[in-house]
Every structure is written in C-alpha cells, then in structure tokens.
C-alpha positions in Angstrom: 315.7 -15.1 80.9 318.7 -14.7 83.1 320.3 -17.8 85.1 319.5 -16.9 88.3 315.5 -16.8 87.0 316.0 -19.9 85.5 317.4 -21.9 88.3 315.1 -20.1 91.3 313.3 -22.7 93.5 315.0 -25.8 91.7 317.2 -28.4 93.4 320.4 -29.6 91.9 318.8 -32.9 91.8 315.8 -31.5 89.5 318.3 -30.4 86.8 320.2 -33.9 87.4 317.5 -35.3 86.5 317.0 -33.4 83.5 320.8 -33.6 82.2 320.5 -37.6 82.7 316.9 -37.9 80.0 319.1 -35.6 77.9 322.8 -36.9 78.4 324.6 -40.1 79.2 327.4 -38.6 81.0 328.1 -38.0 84.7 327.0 -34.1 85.5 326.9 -34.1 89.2 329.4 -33.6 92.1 328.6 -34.4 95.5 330.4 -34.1 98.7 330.8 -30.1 98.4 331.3 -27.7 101.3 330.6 -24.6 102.1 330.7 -21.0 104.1 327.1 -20.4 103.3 325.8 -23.6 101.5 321.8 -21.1 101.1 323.3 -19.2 98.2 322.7 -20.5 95.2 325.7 -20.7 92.7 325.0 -20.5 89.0 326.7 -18.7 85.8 329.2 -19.7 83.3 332.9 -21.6 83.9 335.8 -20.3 83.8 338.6 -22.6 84.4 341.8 -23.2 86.5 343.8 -26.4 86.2 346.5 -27.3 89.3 349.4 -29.2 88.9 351.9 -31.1 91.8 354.5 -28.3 92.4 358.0 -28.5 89.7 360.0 -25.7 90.4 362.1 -26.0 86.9 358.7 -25.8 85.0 356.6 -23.0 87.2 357.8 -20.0 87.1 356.1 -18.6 90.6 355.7 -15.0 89.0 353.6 -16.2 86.1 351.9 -19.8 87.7 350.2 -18.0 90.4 346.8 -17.5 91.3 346.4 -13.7 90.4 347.3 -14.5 87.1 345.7 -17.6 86.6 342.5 -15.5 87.4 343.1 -13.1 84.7 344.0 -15.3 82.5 341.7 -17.5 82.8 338.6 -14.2 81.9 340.5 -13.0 79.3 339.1 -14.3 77.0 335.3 -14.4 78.8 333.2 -12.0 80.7 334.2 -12.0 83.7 330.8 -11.1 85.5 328.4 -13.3 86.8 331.1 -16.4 86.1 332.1 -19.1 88.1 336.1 -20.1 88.6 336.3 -23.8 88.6 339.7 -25.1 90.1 340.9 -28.6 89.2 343.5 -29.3 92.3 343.9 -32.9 90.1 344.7 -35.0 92.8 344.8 -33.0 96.0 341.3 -32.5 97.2 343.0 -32.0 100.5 345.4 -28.8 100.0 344.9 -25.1 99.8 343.6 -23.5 96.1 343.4 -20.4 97.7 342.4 -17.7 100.1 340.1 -14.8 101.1 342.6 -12.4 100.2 344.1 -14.2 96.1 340.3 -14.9 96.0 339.0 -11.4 96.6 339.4 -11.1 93.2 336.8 -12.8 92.2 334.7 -10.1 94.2 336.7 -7.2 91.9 335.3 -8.8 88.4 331.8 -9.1 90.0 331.9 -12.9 89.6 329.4 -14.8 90.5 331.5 -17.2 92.9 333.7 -20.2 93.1 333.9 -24.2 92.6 336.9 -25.7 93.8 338.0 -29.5 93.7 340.3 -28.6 96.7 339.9 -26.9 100.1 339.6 -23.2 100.7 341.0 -20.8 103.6 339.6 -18.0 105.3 336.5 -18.9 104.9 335.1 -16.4 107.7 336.5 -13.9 105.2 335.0 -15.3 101.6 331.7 -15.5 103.0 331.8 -11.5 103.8 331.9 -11.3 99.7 328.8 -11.2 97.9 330.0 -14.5 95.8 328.9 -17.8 96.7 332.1 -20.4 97.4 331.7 -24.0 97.3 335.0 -26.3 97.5 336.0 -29.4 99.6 335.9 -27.6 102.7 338.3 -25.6 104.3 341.8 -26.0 105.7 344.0 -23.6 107.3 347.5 -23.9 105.8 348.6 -22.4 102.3 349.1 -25.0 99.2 351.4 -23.4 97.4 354.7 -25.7 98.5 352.4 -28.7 97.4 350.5 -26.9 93.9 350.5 -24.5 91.9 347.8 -22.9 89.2 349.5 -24.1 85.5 346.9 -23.7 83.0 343.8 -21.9 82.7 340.6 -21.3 80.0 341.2 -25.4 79.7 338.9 -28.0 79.6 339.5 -29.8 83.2 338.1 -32.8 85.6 335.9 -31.8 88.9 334.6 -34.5 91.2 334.5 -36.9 88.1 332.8 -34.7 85.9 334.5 -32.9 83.0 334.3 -29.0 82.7 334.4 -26.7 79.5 334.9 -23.2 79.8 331.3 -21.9 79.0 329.3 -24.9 80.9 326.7 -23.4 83.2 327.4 -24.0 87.2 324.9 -24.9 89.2 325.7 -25.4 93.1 323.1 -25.7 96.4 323.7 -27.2 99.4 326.5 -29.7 99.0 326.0 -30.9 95.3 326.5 -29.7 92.0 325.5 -30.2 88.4 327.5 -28.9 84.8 325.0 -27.7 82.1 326.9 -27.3 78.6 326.2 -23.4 77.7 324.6 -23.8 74.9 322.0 -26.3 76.3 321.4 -24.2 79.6 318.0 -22.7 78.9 316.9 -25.6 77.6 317.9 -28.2 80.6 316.4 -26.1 83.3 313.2 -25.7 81.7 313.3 -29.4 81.4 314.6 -29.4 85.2 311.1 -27.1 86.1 308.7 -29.6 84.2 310.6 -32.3 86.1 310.2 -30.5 89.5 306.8 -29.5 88.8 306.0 -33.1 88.0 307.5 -34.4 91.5 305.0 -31.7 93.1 301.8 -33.3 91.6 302.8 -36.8 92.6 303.6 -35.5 96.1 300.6 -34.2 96.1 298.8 -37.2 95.1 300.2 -39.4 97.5 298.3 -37.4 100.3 295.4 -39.9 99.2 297.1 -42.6 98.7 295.2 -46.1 99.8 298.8 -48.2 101.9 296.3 -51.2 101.3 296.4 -50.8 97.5 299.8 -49.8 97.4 300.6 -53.1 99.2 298.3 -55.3 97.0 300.7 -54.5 93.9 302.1 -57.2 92.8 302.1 -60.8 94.9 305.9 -61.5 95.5 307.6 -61.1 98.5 310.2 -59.1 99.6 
C-alpha cells in the first residue's frame, strides 16, 4: 500500500501516539509553518545538513544548495521524497527559495521539511510539493549558512533524522517513522485513531453525574 493510502484521514498526533507504544524516543516536531499547511506531507528523507558560514572550508561552487540537492538523491529515488534541512542553530535564516527549491518540483519530490525559514513562499506554494519550515523570511541566508553535508544522519526540532525515515507533516506538526517500520506504525496509528472514534462516540451518552462520582477526593 502506498504512503499517501497509508497516512489518509490520520492526524500527526495518531501516529505519535503509535511511535511512543512502539519507541522511547522523541518523533515529533511542533511549531512548523506553512504556505498551505491542508497538504499532507509524507515520503521518505533525504537529507541536508547546514553549517555557520567558513569561507576557507566551503567552497561556494560545491557547498551550495543545487548540489546539495543532487547529492543528497544520489544515492535514493528521488520521487515522492522529502528534503529535510538541518539549519543547526539558525531556525531564523534563509535555507532557500522558490527558485534553488524548484528543484525539488524537477525530481517529482514529494516536498520539503526545513529546520529554518523559507522565501518566496507565494512562489513554492504554486509547485505541487508540500513545504513545511519555520516560516518564511524575506532575506537570503547564504552570508550566514551554507548547505555542507548531505545523505547524513541530522537533528530537526529535537528529533534525529535518517535518510530513509518516513515524513509525515499536517498542519503545524510533524512525526519521523524509521523506513522500515513505516507500514507497520501507521496501521498501529489507524487502530489508534479508530479507537479515539469509539470513545468519542461513547461519550455522547455519557452520565456527568457518574463521571463526577469517580473517585471521592477533591480537586
């Protein structure tokens, strides 16, 4: 079953839920912003790590963010992935732009995740990817960062992120599925929501006065 199947009608917190009875770690960001927070984001990482700019060690012709992009596929499929950019420390400045980014729409990705803020976001939300990033800014980060590694394990909102890890972004939040686990984490994510439904629905009858007769201490 593809991704997008997998994921239709649950909420980032469904599969949260799901990734915290299966896994101790911390999966989910929060805080995220963007063009058109309805579209759902989902699809396998590909990953960009930023570094504070040092002219003597980045090369501008190779530390870019056209190559980072390429390099950062080579070695995956390219469609129906998700770049994830690590700005490590400066959630404030630029990773990129409508036009750098429009490359993203060239491999048929399947969108963007960015620990940083994004320009032209008028522009990125006429591609068929979804973006989600720390909001958008108006002035180019490149004097401040510059893309230095890609295909790398890096850190995003607190939560680590492998090449290979599913995406999963609605609204303003996120959640990282290891790949191989996928499948199996949003079905548990489904019984999870499905579960929530029933006791919604139960609570239509509920009786306040036995709910308040649980229990005799005070609050």
């Amino acid at each position: 079953m593809k991704l997008t199947e997998l994921v239709a009608g649950l909420g980032v917190a469904d599969v949260v839920d799901a990734m915290t009875m299966t896994h101790a770690h911390r999966a989910h960001i929060i805080e995220l912003d963007s063009p058109d927070p309805s579209r759902v984001l989902i699809g396998p990482a590909v990953t960009i790590s930023y570094l504070p700019v040092r002219k003597d060690l980045m090369d501008p012709e190779k530390h870019s963010l056209g190559p980072a992009i390429y390099r950062a596929v080579a070695k995956h499929d390219p469609a129906g992935a998700v770049l994830v950019m690590a700005s490590n420390g400066y959630p404030h400045t630029s990773l990129g732009g409508g036009t750098k980014l429009s490359r993203v729409e060239n491999l048929g990705m399947a969108g963007i995740l960015a620990d940083g803020k994004l320009r032209d976001y008028e522009e990125l939300n006429t591609y068929r990817f979804a973006t989600y990033s720390r909001g958008e800014t108006v002035r180019a980060g490149g004097n401040e960062v510059q893309p230095y590694l890609a295909d790398v394990p890096i850190s995003v909102g607190g939560v680590t992120v492998v090449p290979g890890d599913v995406i999963f972004a609605k609204g303003s939040t996120a959640v990282v599925i290891p790949g191989g686990e996928a499948e199996a984490i949003l079905t548990k994510a489904r019984n999870i929501m499905h579960k929530m439904d029933a006791a919604k629905e139960s609570l239509k009858n509920e009786d306040p006065e036995t709910v308040l007769s649980q229990g005799s201490g005070e609050l």
